[in-house]
C-alpha positions in Angstrom: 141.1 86.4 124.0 138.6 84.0 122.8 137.8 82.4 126.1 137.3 86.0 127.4 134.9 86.7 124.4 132.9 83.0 125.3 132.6 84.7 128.7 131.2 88.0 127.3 128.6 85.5 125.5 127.7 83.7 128.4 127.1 86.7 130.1 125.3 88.5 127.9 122.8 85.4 127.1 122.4 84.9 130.9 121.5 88.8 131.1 119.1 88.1 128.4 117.2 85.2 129.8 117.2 86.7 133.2 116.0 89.7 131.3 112.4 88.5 130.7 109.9 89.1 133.4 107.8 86.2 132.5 109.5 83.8 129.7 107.4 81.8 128.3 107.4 78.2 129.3 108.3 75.8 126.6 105.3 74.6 124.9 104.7 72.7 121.8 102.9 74.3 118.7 99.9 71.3 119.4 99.4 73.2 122.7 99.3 77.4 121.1 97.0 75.7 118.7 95.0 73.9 121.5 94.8 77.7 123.3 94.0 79.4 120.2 91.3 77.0 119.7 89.8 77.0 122.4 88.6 81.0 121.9 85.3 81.2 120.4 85.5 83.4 117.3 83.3 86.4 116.8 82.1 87.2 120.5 84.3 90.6 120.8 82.7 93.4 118.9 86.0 95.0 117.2 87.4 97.8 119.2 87.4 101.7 117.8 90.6 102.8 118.7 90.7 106.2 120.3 91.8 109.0 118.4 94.6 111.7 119.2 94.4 115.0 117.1 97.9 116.1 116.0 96.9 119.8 115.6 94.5 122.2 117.4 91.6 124.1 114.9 92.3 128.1 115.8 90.5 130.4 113.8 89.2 128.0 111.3 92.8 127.0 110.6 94.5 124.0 111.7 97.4 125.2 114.2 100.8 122.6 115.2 100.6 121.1 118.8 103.0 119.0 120.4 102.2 115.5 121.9 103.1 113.4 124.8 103.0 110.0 124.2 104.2 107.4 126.3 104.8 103.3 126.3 103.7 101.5 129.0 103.4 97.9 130.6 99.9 96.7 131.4 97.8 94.1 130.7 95.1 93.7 127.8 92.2 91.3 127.1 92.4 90.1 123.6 89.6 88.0 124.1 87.0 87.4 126.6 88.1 84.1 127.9 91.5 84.6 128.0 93.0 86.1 131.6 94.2 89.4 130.9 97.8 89.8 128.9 101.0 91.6 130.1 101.3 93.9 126.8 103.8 96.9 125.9 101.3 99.8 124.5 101.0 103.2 123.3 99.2 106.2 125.0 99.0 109.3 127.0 98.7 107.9 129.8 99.1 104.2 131.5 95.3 104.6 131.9 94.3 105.3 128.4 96.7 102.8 126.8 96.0 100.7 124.6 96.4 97.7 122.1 97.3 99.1 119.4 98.1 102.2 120.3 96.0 105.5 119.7 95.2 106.7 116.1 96.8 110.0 115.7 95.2 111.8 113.1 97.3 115.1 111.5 96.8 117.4 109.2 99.0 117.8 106.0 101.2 121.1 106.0 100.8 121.4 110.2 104.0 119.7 111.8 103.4 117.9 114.8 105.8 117.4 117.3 105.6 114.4 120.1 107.5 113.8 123.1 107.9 109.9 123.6 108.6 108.6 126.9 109.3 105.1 127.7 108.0 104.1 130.8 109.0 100.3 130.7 109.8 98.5 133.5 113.6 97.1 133.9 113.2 94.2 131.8 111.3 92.9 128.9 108.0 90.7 128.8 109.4 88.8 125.9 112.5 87.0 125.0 115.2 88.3 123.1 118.4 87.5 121.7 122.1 89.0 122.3 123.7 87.6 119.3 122.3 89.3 116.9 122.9 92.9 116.8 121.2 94.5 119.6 120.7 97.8 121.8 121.8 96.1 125.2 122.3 98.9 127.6 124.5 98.4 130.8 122.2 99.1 133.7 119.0 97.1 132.7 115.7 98.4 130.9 113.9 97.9 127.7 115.2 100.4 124.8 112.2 101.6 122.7 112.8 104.0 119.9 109.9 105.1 117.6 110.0 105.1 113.8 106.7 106.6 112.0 106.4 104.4 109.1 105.7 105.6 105.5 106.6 109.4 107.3 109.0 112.1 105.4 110.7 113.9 107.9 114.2 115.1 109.4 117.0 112.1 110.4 116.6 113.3 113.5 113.2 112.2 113.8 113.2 109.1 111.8 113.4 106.7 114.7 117.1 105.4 114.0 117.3 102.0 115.2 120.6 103.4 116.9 118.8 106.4 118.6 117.4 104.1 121.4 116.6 105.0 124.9 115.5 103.2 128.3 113.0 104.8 130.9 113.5 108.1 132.1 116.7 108.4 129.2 118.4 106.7 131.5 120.4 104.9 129.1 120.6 106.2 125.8 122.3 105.1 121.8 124.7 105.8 120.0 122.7 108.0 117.3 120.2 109.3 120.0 120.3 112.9 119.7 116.4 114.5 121.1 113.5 113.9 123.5 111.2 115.3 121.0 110.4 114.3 117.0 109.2 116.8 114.8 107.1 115.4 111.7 106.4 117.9 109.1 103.8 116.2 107.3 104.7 118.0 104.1 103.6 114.4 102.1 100.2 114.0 100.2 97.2 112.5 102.8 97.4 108.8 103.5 97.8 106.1 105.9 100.9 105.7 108.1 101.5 103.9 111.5 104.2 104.2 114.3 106.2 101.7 115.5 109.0 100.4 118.0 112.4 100.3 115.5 115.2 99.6 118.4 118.2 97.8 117.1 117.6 93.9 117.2 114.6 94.1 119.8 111.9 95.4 116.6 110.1 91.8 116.5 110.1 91.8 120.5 108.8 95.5 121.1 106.2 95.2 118.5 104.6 91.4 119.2 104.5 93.0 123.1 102.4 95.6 121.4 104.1 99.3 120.4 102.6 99.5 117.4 99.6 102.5 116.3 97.9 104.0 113.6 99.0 107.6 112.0 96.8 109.4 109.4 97.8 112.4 107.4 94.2 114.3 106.2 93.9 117.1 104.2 90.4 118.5 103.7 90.7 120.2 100.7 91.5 117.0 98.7 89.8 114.2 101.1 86.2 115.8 101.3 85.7 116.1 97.1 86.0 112.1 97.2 83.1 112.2 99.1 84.2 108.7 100.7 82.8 107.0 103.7 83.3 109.0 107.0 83.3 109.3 110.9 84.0 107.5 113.4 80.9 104.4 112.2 81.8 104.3 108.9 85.4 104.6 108.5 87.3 102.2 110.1 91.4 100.8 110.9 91.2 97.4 110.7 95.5 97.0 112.4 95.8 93.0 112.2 98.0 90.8 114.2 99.0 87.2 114.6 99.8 85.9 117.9 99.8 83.1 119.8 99.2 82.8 124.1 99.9 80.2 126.6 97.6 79.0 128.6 97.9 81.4 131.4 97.3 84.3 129.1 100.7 85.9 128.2 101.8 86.5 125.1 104.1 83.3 123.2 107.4 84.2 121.9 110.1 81.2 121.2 112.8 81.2 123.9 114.7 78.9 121.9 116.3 79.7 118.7 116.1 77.3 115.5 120.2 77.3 115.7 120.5 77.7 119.7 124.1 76.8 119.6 124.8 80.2 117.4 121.8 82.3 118.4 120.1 80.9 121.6 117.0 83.2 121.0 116.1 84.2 117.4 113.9 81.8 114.6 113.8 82.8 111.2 109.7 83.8 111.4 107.5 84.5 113.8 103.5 83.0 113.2 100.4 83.6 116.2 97.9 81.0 116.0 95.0 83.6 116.7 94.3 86.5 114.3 94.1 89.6 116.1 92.0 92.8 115.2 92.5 96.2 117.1 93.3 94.1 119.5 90.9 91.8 119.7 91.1 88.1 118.4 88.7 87.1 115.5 86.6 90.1 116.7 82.8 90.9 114.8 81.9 94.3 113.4 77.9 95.0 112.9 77.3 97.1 109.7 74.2 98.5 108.0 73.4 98.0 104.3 76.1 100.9 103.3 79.5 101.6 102.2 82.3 101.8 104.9 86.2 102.3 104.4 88.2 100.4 105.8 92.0 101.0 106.6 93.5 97.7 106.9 97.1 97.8 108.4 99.1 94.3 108.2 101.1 94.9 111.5 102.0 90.6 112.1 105.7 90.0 112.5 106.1 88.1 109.4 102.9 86.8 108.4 101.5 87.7 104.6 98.0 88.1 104.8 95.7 87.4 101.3 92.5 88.3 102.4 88.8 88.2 101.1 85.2 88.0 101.9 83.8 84.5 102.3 80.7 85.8 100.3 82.7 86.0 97.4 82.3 89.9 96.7 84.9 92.3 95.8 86.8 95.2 98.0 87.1 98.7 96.3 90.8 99.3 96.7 91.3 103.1 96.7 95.0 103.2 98.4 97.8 101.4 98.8 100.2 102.2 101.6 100.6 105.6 102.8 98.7 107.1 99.1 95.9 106.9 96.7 95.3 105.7 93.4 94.6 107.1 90.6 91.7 105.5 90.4 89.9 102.8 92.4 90.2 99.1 91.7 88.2 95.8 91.9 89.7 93.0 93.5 88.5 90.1 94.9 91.6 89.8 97.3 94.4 91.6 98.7 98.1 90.2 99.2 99.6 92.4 102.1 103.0 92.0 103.3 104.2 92.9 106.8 103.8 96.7 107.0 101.7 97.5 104.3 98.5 99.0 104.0 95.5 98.7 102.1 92.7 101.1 101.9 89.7 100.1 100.6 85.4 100.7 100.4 83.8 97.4 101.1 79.6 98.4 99.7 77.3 96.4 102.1 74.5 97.1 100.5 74.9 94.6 97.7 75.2 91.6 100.2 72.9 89.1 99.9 74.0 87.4 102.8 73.3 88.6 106.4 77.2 87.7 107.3 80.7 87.2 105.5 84.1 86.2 107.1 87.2 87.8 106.1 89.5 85.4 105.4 93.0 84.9 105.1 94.9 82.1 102.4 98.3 83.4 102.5 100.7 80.5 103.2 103.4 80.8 105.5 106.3 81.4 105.2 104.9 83.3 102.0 104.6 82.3 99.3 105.5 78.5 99.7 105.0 77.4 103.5 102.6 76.0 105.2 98.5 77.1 104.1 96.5 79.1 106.4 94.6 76.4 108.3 90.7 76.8 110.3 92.4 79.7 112.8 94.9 81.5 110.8 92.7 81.5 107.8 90.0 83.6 109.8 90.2 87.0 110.4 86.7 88.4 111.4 83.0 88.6 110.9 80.9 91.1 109.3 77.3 91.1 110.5 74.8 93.0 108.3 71.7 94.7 110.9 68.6 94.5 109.9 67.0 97.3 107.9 66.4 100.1 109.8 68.5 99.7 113.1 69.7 102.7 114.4 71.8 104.9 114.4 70.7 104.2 110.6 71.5 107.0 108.2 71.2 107.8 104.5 74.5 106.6 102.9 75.4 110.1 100.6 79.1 108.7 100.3 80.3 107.6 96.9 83.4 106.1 95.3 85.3 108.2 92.8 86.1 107.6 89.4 89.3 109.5 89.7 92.0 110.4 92.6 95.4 111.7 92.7 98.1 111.8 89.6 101.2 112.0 90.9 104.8 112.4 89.6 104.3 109.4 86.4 107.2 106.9 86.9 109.8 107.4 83.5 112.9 105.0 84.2 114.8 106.7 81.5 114.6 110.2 84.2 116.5 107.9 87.3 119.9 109.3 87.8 121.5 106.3 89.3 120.9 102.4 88.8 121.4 100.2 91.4 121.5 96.3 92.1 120.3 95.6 95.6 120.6 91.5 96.2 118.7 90.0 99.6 120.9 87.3 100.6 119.9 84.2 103.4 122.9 82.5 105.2 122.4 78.9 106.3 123.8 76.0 108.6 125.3 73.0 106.6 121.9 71.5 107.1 120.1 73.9 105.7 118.7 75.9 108.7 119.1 80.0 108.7 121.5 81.9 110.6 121.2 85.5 109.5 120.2 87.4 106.3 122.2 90.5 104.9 121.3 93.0 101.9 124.2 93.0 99.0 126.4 90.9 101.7 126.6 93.0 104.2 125.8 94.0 107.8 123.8 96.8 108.9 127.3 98.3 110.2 129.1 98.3 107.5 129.7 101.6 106.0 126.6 103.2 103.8 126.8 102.1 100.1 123.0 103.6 99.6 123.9 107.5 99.1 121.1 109.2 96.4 120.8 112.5 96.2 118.0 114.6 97.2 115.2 115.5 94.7 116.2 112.5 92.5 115.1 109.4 91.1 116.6 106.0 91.3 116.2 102.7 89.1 117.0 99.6 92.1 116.9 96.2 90.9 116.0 94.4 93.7 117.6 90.8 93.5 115.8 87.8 95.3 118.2 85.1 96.0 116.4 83.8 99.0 113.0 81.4 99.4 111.0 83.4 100.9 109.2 86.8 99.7 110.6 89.9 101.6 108.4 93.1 102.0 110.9 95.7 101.2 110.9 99.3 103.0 112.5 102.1 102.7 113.1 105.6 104.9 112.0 108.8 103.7 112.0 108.1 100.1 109.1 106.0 98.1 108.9 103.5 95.3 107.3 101.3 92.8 107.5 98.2 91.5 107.6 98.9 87.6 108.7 94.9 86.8 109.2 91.6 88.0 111.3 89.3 86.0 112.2 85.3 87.0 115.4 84.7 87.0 116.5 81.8 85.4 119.4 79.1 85.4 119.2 80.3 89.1 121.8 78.1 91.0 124.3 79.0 88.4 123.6 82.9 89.5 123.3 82.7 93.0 126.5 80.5 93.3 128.4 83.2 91.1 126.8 85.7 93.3 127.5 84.0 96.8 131.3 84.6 95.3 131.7 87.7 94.2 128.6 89.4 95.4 128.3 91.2 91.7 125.3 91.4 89.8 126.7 92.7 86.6 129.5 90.5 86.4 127.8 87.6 87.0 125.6 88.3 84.0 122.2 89.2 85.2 120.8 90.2 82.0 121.6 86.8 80.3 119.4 85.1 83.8 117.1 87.8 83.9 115.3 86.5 81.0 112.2 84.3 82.7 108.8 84.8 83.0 107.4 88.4 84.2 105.0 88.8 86.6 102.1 91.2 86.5 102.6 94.4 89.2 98.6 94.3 90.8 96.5 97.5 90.2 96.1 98.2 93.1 99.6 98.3 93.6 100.8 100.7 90.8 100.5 104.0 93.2 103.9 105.7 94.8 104.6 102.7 98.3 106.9 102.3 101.5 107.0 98.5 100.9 107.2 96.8 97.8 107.2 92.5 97.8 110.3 91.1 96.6 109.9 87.8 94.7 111.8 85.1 95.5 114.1 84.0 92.7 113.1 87.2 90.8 114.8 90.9 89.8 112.2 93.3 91.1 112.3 96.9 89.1 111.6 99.4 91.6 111.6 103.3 90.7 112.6 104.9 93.9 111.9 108.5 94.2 113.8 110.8 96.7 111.2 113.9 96.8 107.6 114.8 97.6 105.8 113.2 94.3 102.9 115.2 94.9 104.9 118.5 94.0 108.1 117.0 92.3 109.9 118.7 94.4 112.9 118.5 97.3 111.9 118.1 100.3 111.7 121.1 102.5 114.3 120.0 104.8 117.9 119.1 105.0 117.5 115.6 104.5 121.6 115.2 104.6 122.5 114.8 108.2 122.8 112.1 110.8 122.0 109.6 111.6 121.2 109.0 107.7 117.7 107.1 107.0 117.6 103.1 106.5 115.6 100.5 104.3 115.5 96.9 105.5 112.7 93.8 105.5 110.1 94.3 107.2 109.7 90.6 108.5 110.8 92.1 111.5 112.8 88.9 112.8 114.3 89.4 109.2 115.4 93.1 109.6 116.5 92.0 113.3 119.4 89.5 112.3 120.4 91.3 110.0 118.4 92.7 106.7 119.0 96.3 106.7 121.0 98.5 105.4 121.8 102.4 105.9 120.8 105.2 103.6 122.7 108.3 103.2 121.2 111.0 101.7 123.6 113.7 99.7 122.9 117.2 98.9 
């Protein structure tokens, strides 16, 4: 039996490495950073990405449409001396793909519904790895599944990382059930993006590029706020790491840090260049005004802290997929993979005719390596002098006030729960997977609240690294964020018997507390989990805007999910199914 399962193995890892198209050659890091290095920053304006409209204005009212999207293989130019990049992309057509993938803009109350097709070629551009849990379908093909992030919507449409398909539906999941997803977009207006979620291919599919922007509006509360607007003035800034070879194509490890147990998968994936929409270290000319600016951290696993090299201040006025209650100053932004910030960057108080924004966020965050002279650029603003057309009167303003939702009271939460992120290691020390409360992604649900209620999760950090933690259909906050201390003496009791209570949490959760940011304190699809920390997170299972259930059964299969969103995290294997109950 086990010399028939070494065979499966060896079969399945030579499908895998015959399964990229063009695997990388093995290069050393000196060379991506010799690559990288070579690009001049700041000669590619920063792209606009092309909008889609997710409903049709009949009457004077917006009516529901459905969409046809489709992911393609072509090839992109993320910079102007690089030879054009095979990518995986988003769009209606092969023609008008692009890197990232269309901005789909949709109207809140008007459900959109959109057809994806795949339309990938036979194998993947990328490496991947068998041995960790993966969608590996018998007669070739690259399984994509979509997951709109931050979206509250039917299981059926969540993008279940078990409801893969290949090109054409050739091949389909387990969980897959339809062709088409139908998002309600009951939720309040905010910032969203879609996103590849196959089972153990996420980090693959997205560093090829299926990745895109996704923005619930809603005139009647957007327009009061009076905020910067149109196509000029308010912008998505979707940022990516990557790193190419010399020819052009995009670098992914073909060798795993533990090849002898995964031959494929590393712990983190970190690009030497900085992308922007596409483009690396790109430029953006702005007039002496206020422009808004919807910054979407879409990297693998990198944390990005930015700022402006002139030392002013962004205006944050969201956070994720929602908006404060009221703006906040900050000098710099922390955002882990998949979250989002929204903020009003006021040009007209620059002294300075250009500013960087730059990035200081270690990596692995928060105690690896710091950014260093490429990863610790990100672009260039360039202020135009007085007067350049299309100039225009800047009439936009930043309110004082926003939106008040549901107030977070932890006495209300109907069930407490202790959720522990564990990382399993060689005797050396080097990783080999990571679970959530010890176990694997297909081990039965544990995770079952019940619609239209509250939950108190203490999120338990016994790893080194800070995990961006998100969850499906529900949303959350960070209320505290305590150190644990005596830590060894916890984590070894915990590494036993894998429970939180009886190994005395409250006598180790007793340490210093961390401050949750301001900017921060709004309701969130990711929350960062502190390493060597209990994180307090209210979770609410309803639409805070209204306090209410959501207008859909929310109970059936395949169930929703929450996971890390370092994606080569959530690949091997930090996630964990959700169940919803009546």
């Amino acid at each position: 039996m086990k010399s028939k399962m070494e065979l499966v193995l060896v079969l399945l890892l030579m499908v895998s490495l015959a399964g990229a198209q063009n695997p990388s050659p093995p290069v050393t890091q000196q060379t991506l950073q010799q690559v990288a290095g070579s690009l001049q920053m700041y000669v590619d304006q920063l792209p606009n990405m092309p909008k889609i409209y997710g409903y049709s204005m009949q009457d004077g009212s917006p009516k529901p449409v459905t969409l046809t999207m489709g992911m393609y293989q072509k090839t992109w130019k993320f910079h102007r001396d690089l030879p054009p990049t095979p990518v995986f992309v988003f769009g209606t057509s092969a023609e008008a793909a692009t890197f990232p993938g269309p901005t789909i803009i949709a109207h809140q109350g008007v459900p959109l519904s959109v057809t994806w097709q795949n339309h990938l070629p036979s194998s993947h551009i990328l490496p991947w790895d068998p041995t960790v849990p993966t969608a590996i379908p018998k007669n070739g093909g690259v399984p994509t599944v979509v997951h709109l992030h931050g979206g509250v919507h039917p299981p059926t449409s969540d993008g279940s990382a078990l409801a893969w398909f290949t090109a054409n539906f050739q091949e389909t999941g387990p969980k897959w059930t339809q062709v088409t997803y139908t998002y309600p977009n009951v939720q309040p207006p905010g910032n969203l993006w879609y996103h590849d979620h196959a089972l153990g291919l996420t980090r693959a599919n997205l560093l090829a590029g299926l990745l895109g922007a996704y923005v619930i509006q809603n005139p009647s509360l957007d327009d009061p706020f009076n905020l910067p607007c149109g196509d000029t003035f308010d912008r998505h800034l979707v940022i990516a790491d990557r790193s190419f070879n010399v020819d052009g194509t995009l670098f992914m490890n073909a060798t795993g840090i533990n090849p002898s147990i995964h031959p494929q998968w590393q712990p983190e994936y970190f690009g030497e260049a900085i992308t922007v929409n596409g483009k690396a270290w790109p430029f953006l000319a702005v007039h002496r005004r206020k422009y808004r600016f919807r910054i979407i951290n879409s990297s693998n696993a990198r944390y990005l802290r930015l700022a402006l090299s002139n030392g002013l201040s962004f205006c944050v006025i969201g956070s994720d997929a929602s908006y404060l209650a009221a703006p906040v100053t900050s000098q710099n932004i922390l955002l882990g993979p998949a979250e989002i910030a929204d903020v009003i960057v006021d040009f007209s108080l620059w002294t300075t005719n250009e500013a960087e924004l730059t990035n200081d966020a270690p990596y692995p965050y928060p105690t690896g390596s710091p950014a260093g002279p490429l990863n610790g650029k990100v672009m260039k603003f360039v202020i135009l002098p007085k007067g350049t057309p299309p100039e225009a009167p800047d009439n936009s303003t930043v309110p004082t006030k926003e939106v008040n939702f549901t107030s977070v009271v932890p006495t209300d939460v109907a069930v407490t729960r202790y959720i522990t992120m564990y990382e399993y290691t060689t005797a050396t020390g080097s990783p080999t997977h990571l679970y959530i409360n010890g176990k694997r992604f297909e081990d039965p649900v544990t995770e079952t609240p019940r619609s239209g209620t509250t939950e108190l999760w203490n999120v338990i950090n016994l790893t080194g690294d800070n995990h961006p933690l998100h969850i499906h259909l529900g949303v959350f906050q960070a209320i505290k964020v305590q150190e644990l201390l005596d830590l060894t003496t916890f984590k070894n009791c915990m590494t036993a018997i894998n429970d939180a209570v009886k190994c005395n949490v409250a006598r180790h959760a007793v340490g210093k507390v961390l401050p949750v940011p301001e900017h921060e304190k709004t309701w969130k699809n990711v929350v960062k989990i502190e390493p060597g920390y209990v994180t307090s997170v209210v979770v609410a299972f309803k639409l805070v805007e209204t306090n209410q259930k959501y207008p859909f059964d929310a109970t059936g299969e395949p169930g929703y999910v929450y996971h890390c969103h370092i994606l080569d995290h959530e690949d091997n294997a930090m996630i964990r199914p959700l169940k919803m109950l009546p």
